[in-house]
VOBA-238214 format. One record per atom (N, C-alpha, C): residue number from 1; y, x, z. Coordinates in steps of 0.2 Angstrom, whole numbers. Atoms other than C-alpha are relative to their C-alpha. Last residue first. Layout:
// VOBA-238214
{NUM,{Y,X,Z}},
...
This chain:
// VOBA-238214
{87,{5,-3,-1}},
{87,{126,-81,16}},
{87,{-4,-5,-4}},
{86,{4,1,-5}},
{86,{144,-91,18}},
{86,{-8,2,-6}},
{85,{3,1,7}},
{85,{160,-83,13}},
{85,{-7,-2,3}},
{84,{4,-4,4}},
{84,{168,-84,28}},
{84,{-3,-1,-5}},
{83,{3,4,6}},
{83,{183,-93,38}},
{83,{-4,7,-4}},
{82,{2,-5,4}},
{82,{186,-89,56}},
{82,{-3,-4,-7}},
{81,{5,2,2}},
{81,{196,-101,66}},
{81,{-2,3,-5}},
{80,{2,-5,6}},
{80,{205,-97,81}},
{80,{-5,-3,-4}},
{79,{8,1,6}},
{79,{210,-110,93}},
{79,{-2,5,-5}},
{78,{1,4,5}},
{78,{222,-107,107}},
{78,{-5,-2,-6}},
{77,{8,1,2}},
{77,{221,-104,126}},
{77,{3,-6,-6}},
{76,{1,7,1}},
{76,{240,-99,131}},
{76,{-5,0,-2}},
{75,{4,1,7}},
{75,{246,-83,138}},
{75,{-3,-8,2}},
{74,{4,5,-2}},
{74,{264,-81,145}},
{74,{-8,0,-4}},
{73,{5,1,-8}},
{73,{271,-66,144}},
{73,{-4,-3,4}},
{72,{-6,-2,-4}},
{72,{285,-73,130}},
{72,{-4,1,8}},
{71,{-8,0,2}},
{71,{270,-79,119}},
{71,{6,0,7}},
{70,{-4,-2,-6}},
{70,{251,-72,123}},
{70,{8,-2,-5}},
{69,{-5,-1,6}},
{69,{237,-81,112}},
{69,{7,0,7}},
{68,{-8,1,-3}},
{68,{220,-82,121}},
{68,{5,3,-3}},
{67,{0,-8,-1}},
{67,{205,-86,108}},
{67,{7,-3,6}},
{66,{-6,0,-4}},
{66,{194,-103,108}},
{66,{3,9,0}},
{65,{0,-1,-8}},
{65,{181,-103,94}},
{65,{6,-1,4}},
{64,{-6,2,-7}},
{64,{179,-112,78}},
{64,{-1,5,6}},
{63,{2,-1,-5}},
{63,{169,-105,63}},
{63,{6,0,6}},
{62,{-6,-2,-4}},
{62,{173,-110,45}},
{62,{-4,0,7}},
{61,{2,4,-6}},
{61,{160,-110,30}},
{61,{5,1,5}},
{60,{-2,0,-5}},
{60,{164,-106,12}},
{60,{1,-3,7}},
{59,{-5,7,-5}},
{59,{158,-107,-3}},
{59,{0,3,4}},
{58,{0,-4,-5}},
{58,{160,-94,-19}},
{58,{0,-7,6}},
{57,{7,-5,-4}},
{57,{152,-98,-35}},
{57,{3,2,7}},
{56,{1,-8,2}},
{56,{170,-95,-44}},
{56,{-4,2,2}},
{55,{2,-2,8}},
{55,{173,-114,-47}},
{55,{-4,7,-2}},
{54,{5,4,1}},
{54,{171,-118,-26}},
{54,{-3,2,-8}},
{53,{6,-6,-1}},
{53,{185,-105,-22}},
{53,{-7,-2,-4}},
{52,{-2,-6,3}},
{52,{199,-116,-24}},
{52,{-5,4,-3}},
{51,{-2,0,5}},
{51,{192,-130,-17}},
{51,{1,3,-8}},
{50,{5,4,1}},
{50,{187,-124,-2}},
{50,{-1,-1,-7}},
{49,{4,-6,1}},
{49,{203,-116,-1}},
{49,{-8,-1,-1}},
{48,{-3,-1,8}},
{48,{209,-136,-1}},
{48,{-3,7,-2}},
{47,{1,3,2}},
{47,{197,-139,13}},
{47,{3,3,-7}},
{46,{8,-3,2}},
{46,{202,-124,24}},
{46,{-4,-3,-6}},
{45,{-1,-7,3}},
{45,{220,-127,21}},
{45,{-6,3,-2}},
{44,{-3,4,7}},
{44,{219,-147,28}},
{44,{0,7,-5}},
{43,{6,3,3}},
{43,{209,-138,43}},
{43,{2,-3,-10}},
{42,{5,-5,4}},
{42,{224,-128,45}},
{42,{-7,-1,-4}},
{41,{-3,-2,5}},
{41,{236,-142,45}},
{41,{-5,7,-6}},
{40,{0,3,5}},
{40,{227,-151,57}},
{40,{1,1,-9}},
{39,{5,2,3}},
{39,{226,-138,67}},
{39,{-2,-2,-3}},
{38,{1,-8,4}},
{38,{243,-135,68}},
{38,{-6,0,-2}},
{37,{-4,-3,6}},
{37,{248,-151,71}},
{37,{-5,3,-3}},
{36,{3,1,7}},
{36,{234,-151,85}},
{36,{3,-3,-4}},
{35,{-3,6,-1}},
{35,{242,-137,96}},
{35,{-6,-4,-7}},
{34,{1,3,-7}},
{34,{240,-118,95}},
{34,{2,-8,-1}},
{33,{-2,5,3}},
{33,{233,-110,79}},
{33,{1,-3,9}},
{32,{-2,3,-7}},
{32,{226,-94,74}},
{32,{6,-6,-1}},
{31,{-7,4,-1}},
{31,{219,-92,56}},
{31,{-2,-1,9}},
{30,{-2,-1,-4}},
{30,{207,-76,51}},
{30,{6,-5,3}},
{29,{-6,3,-2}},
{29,{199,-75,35}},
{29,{1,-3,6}},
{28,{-3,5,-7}},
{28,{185,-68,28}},
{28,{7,0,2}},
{27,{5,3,0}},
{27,{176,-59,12}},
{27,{2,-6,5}},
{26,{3,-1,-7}},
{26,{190,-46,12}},
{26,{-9,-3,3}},
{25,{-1,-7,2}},
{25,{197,-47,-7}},
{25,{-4,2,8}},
{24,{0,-5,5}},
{24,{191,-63,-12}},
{24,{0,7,1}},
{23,{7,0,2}},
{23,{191,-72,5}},
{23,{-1,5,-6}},
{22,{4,-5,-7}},
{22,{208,-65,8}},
{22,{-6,1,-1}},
{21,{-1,-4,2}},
{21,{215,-73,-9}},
{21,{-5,4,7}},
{20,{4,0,5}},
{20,{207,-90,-4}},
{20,{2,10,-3}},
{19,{7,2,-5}},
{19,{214,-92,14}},
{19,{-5,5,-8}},
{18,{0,-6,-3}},
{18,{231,-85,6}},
{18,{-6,1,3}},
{17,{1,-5,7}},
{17,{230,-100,-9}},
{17,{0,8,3}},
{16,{5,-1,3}},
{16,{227,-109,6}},
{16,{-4,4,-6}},
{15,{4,-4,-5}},
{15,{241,-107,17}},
{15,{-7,1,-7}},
{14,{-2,-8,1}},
{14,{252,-111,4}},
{14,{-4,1,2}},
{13,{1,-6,7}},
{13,{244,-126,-1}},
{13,{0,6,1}},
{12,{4,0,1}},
{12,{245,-133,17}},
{12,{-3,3,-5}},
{11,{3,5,5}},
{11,{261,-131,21}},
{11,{-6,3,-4}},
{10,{1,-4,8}},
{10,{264,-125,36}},
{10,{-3,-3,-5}},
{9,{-3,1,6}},
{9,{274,-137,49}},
{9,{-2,6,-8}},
{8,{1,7,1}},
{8,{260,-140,62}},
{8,{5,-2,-6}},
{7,{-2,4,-5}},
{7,{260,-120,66}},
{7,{0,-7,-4}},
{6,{0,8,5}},
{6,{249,-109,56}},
{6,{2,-3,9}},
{5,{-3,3,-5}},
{5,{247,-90,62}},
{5,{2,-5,-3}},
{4,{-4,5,3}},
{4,{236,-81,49}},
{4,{2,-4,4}},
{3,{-2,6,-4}},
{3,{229,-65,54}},
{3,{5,-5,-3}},
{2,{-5,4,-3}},
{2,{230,-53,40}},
{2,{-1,-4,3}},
{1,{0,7,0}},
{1,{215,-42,34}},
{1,{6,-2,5}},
């Protein structure tokens, strides 16, 4: 399973139709995300994926946490948020 890095310029679709592919083959899905663009955008992907999935019997629930995300040595507290097929 691929971690999905989404910054404030991903488009939403795409991500989704990769939200949705995962869930099908993995059960879940893994987007990190620093800043709120980005989380904007991912939330907008979680929804559409939602969507997506909705016809084929599958929903979907999403789980927030804070993760730390090291760039150029530096680490930064950003958001992680776990998307599963829900029980």
């Amino acid at each position: 399973m691929e971690v999905l890095k989404i910054s404030s310029n991903s488009n939403p679709n795409s991500i989704a139709g990769v939200i949705a592919e995962q869930i099908k083959e993995y059960k879940k899905c893994e987007l990190r995300m620093i800043g709120a663009g980005a989380i904007n955008q991912s939330m907008k992907a979680i929804i559409i994926a939602k969507g997506y999935l909705a016809p084929m019997g599958i929903n979907i629930v999403c789980v927030p946490s804070f993760t730390d995300i090291v760039i150029d040595d530096n680490t930064i507290t950003g958001i992680k948020l776990v998307v599963k097929v829900e029980n």
